[in-house]
LOFIZA-25036 format. One record per residue (C-alpha): residue in one letter; z, x, y; chain; residue number from 1. Coordinates in Angstrom, 2 decimals, decimal comma. Example, Ala and Ser with C-alpha at 12.3 -4.5 7.8 and 13.67 -1.06 7.14 Angstrom:
BEGIN
R   type        zz        xx        yy   mol   seq
R      A      7,80     12,30     -4,50     A     1
R      S      7,14     13,67     -1,06     A     2
This chain:
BEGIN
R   type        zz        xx        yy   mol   seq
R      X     -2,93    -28,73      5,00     A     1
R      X     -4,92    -25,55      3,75     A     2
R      X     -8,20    -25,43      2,93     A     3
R      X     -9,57    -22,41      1,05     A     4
R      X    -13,41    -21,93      0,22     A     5
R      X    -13,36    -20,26     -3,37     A     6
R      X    -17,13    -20,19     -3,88     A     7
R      X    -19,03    -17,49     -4,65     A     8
R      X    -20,95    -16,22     -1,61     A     9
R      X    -24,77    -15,86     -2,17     A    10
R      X    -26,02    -12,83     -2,28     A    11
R      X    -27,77    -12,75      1,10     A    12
R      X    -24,29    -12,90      2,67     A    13
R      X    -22,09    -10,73      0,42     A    14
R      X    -22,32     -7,68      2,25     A    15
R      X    -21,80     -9,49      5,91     A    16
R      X    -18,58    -11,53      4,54     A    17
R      X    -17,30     -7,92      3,15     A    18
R      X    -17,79     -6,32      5,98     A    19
R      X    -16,28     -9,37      7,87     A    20
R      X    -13,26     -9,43      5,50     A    21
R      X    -12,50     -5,60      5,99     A    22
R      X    -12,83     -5,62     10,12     A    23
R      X    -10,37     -8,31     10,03     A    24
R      X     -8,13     -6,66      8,26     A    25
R      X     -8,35     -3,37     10,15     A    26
R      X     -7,85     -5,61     13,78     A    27
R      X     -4,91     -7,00     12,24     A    28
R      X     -3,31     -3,42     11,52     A    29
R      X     -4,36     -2,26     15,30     A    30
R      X     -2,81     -5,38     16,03     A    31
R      X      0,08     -5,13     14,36     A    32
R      X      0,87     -1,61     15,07     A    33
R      X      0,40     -2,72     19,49     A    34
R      X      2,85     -4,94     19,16     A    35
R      X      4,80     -4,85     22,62     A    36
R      X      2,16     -2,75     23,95     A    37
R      X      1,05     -4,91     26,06     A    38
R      X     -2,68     -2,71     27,50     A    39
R      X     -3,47     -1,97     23,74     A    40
R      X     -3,18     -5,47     23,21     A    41
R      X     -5,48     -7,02     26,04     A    42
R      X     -7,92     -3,67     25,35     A    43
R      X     -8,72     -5,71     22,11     A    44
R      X     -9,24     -8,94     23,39     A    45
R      X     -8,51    -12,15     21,94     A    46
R      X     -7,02    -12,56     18,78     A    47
R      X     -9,52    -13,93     15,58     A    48
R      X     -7,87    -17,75     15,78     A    49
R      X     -8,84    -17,69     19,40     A    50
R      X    -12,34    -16,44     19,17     A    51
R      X    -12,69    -19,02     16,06     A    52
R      X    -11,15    -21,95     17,89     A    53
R      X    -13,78    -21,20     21,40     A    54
R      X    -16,56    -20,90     18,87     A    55
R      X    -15,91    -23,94     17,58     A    56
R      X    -15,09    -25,70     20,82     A    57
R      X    -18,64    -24,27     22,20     A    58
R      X    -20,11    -25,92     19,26     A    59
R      X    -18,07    -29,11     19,88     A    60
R      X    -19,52    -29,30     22,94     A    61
R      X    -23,03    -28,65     21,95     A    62
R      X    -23,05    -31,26     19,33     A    63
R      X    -21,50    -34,01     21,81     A    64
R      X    -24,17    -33,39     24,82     A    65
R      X    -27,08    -33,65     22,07     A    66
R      X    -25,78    -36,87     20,65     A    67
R      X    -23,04    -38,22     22,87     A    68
R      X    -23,00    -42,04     21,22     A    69
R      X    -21,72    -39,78     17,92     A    70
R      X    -18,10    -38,66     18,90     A    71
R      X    -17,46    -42,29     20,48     A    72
């Protein structure tokens, strides 16, 4: 299952999700064009998913020390 947010950013965050939108898209490319190199590859660090997925793990984490009795 996919799930796409299709609202309109407000305004405050326009310029941050742009910006967000067009680094991704470069590290992809630099990505991309390492492939099989492995050095140019660890010189960038870990990929997007893994940076989102430890994010949200930290997070995870967070939420169950502050309110264990929650995630039972």
């Amino acid at each position: 299952m996919l799930v796409q947010d299709v609202r309109e950013a407000p305004a405050a965050f326009a310029d941050a999700l742009e910006n967000d939108f067009l680094s991704a898209g470069a590290e992809m490319h630099q990505r991309m064009a390492a492939d099989g190199d492995a050095e140019t590859l660890r010189a960038l660090g870990p990929a997007p998913v893994e940076r989102q997925t430890q994010a949200f793990l930290q997070a995870a984490r967070l939420a169950m020390k502050e309110d264990s009795d929650a995630w039972r």
